[in-house]
DRENKOL-22129 format. One line per field, with one value per residue (C-alpha): x, y, z. Coordinates in steps of 0.05 Angstrom, whole numbers. Layout:
xx = [X	...];
yy = [Y	...];
zz = [Z	...];
! end
This chain:
xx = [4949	4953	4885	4872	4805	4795	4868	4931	4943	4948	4931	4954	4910	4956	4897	4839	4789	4725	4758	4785	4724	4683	4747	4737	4665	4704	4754	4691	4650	4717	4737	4809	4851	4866	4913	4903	4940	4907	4934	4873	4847	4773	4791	4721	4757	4775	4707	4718	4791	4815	4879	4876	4938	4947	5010	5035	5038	5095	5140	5199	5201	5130	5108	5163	5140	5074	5083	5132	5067	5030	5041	5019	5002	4963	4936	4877	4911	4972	5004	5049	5127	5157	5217	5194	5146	5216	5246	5197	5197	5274	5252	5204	5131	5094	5062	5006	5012	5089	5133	5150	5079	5063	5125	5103	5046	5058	5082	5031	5093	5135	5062	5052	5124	5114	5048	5097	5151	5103	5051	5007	4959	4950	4941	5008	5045	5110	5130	5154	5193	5171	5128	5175	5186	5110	5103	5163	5141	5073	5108	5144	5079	5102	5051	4984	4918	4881	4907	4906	4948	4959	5010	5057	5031	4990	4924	4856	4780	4787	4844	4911	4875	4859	4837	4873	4834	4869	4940	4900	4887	4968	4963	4934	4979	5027	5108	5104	5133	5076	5048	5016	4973	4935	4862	4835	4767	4717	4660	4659	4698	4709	4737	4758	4775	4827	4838	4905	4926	5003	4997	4970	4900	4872	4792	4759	4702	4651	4669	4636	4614	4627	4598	4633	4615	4638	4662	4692	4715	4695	4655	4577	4546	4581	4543	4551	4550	4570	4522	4575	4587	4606	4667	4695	4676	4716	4778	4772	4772	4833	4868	4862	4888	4942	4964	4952	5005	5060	5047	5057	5009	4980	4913	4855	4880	4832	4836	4808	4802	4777	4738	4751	4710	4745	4724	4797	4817	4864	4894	4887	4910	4908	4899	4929	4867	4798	4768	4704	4685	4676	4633	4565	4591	4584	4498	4508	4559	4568	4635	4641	4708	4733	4721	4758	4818	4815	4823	4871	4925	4914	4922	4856	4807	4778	4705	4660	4660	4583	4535	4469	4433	4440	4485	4490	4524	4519	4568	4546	4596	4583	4547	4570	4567	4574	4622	4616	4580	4548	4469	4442	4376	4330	4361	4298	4263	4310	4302	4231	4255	4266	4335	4367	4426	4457	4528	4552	4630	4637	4661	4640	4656	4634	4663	4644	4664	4692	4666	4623	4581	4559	4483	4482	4415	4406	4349	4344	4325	4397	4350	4294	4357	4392	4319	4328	4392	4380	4322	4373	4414	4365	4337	4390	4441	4504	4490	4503	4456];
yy = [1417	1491	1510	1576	1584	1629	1621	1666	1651	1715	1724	1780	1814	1873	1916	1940	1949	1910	1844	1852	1863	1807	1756	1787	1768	1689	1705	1734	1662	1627	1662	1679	1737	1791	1850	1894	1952	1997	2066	2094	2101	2102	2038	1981	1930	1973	1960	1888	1873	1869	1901	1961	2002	2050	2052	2046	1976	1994	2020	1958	1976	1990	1912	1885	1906	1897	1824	1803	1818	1763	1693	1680	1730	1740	1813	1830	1871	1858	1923	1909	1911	1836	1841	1855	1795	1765	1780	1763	1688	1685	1705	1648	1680	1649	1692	1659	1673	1674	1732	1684	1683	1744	1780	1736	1768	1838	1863	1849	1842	1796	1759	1750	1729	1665	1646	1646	1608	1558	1544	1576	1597	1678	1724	1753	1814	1861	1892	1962	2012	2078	2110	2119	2054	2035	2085	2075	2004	2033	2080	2014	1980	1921	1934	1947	1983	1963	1935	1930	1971	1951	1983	1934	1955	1997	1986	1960	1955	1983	2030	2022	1988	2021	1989	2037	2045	2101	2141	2204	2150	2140	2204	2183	2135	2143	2144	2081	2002	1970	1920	1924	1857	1824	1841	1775	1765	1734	1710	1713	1727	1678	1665	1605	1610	1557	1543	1509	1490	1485	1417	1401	1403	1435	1461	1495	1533	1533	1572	1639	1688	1762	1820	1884	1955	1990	2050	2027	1970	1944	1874	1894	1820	1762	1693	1626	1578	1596	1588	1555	1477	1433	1418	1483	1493	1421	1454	1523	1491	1442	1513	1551	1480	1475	1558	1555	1491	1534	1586	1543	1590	1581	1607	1627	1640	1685	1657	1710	1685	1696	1637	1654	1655	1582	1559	1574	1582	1641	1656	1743	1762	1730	1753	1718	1728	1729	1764	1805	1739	1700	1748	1710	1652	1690	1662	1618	1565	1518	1546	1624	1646	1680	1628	1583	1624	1624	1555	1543	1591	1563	1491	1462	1423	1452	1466	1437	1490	1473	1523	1516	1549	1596	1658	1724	1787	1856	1912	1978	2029	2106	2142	2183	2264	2241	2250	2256	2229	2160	2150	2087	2107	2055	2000	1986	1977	1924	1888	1872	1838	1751	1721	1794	1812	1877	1879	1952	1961	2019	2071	2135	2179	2163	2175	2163	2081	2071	2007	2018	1945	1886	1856	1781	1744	1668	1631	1557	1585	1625	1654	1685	1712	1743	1789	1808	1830	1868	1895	1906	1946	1990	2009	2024	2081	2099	2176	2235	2280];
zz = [666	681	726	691	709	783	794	789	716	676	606	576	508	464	441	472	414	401	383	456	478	449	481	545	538	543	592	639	622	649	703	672	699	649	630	571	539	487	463	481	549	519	497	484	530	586	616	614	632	705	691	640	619	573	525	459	428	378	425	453	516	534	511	546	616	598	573	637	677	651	638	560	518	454	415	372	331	283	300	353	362	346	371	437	433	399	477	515	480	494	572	574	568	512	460	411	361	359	348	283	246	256	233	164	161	183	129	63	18	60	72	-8	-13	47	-4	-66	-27	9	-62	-31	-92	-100	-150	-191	-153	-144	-89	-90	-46	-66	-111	-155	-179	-187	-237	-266	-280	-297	-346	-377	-378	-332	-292	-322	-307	-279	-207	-142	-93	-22	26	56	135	166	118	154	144	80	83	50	-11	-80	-140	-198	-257	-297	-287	-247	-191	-191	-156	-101	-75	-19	-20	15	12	-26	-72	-138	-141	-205	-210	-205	-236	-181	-161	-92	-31	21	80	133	203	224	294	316	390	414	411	342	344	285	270	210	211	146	99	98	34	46	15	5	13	-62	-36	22	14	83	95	93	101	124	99	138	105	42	-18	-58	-84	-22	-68	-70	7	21	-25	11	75	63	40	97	148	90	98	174	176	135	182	246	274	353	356	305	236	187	115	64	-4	-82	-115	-186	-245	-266	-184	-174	-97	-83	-18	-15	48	133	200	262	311	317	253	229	181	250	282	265	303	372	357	301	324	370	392	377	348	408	459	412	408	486	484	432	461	522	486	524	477	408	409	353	296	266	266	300	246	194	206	186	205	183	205	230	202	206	162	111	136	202	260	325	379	355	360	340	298	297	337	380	308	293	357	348	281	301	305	313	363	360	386	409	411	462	410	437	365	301	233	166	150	218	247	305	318	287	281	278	235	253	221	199	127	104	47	107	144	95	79	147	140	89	137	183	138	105	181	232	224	262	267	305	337];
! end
């Protein structure tokens, strides 16, 4: 067994932003050297890290050096260069997840396309090169309105997706690889976190019920546990272990799914690292997403994925109007309220939408916590002065 704990080991995180932040929280608990490289040198987790660098994740060379410094390395975000996590495999550092999984998932088109291959339910789709051809087969009427368009990369917390309702929307959208998806009629969004170790060991967490802002189409509440049928939690759950095998995935593995009007399970979309659906567990569970990533990369011993008690987290996202530098109106007000933990990501600037913290709501009664959190959300506001 590697001794990775006050030792020489080096770990080394691609991306410095508040999911890097919240594992360096772990990494601190366990004593484990760390090097980080962010494009920004405000980066959250430069505070945190004990080796900070600044430098451009999709450039070859610039991962390359970084990742020969360290001796396994992981990121917290899925824009990053794979084929210089491709040669630094073939030089003998190990990256979790591999260079393999996440170039499946990457790209949103190539990532629909391993769910078709694999039978991995999902909802009907094309994939498209330019513009040109989506309206072309709009035009045709091969594709109809409404859908869903999602652009193959770059799209996050919201961005890169559009729900097309009439032609004038067709506007809109980018000269860019994409996918037209199948509005799928729902009743709720879920998701499962699956944790997976080199060495076979394999956790789920319960399956959580998001809620979703309409305009921006960002998570506003996440609910554990779900307040669905413990038989279409037990189907969800066996899902997500049944996607994270096809994906041979090391690490946490986010699951995002539509339970359909017919209790259907469909697989939307994944994300190979810790995720925004898995921030409640940081108070709610027995073993918080990010320390259990820790340990799977690191292929140690799963943690027990219960929750203590009833979980709830809202996301603080910047208000409308706003930009600039952030004030948190009427955090102390939430603090007096019980079960309540703000969590603060270090972002300096606010913008309308952009995500600047998270408040966590535990209370053995989900039905008491989520009035708080709607307490919560009607109170504090990410403004400037």
């Amino acid at each position: 067994m590697i001794n990775y704990f006050s030792s020489d080991f080096k770990l080394g995180i691609l991306g410095g932003g508040q999911l890097g932040k919240m594992l360096l929280y772990e990494t601190r608990k366990f004593d484990i050297q760390t090097f980080v490289i962010d494009p920004s040198n405000e980066a959250p987790a430069k505070i945190s890290s004990n080796n900070f660098s600044q430098g451009d994740l999709m450039d070859f060379d610039t991962v390359v050096e970084f990742g020969r410094k360290v001796d396994i390395l992981t990121f917290e975000i899925e824009a990053v260069n794979v084929r210089a996590l491709e040669q630094l495999e073939k030089e003998g550092i190990k990256v979790y997840p591999s260079a393999s999984t996440l170039q499946k998932i990457q790209d949103k088109a190539v990532q629909k396309e391993f769910f078709k291959d694999h039978n991995i339910p999902t909802s009907s789709f094309k994939t498209f090169f330019t513009k040109n051809d989506l309206l072309d087969e709009v035009r045709r009427g091969s594709i109809k309105l409404p859908f869903v368009w999602k652009s193959a990369t770059g799209g996050y917390d919201g961005r890169g997706v559009m729900i097309i309702k009439n032609e004038e929307q067709l506007n809109d959208i980018p000269n860019t690889k994409c996918i037209a998806e199948d509005l799928v009629p729902f009743k709720n969004e879920l998701a499962v976190i699956v944790a997976r170790t080199p060495g076979g060991e394999v956790k789920t967490y319960p399956v959580v019920e998001m809620e979703f802002h309409p305009t921006a189409n960002q998570v506003e509440y996440v609910i554990c546990p779900a307040r669905i049928e413990e038989e279409v939690a037990t189907r969800a759950r066996n899902l997500a272990e049944r996607v994270s095998k096809a994906f041979e995935h090391v690490g946490l593995l986010a699951v995002e799914m539509f339970q359909t009007n017919e209790n259907e399970i469909l697989v939307n979309e994944v994300a190979p690292r810790p995720h925004n659906s898995g921030h409640y567990s940081i108070e709610a569970s027995y073993t918080n997403q990010f320390e259990q990533h820790l340990r799977a990369i690191l292929n140690l011993p799963l943690g027990e994925t219960a929750s203590k008690a009833g979980g709830i987290m809202v996301n603080l996202t910047g208000e409308e109007g706003h930009s600039g530098p952030v004030v948190y109106q009427n955090i102390e007000e939430i603090m007096r309220m019980p079960g309540v933990t703000p969590h603060i990501y270090g972002k300096k600037l606010t913008r309308p939408f952009r995500k600047m913290g998270h408040v966590t709501i535990v209370n053995p009664d989900l039905n008491i916590a989520r009035e708080i959190a709607e307490k919560v959300k009607d109170s504090i506001k990410v403004i400037t002065n």
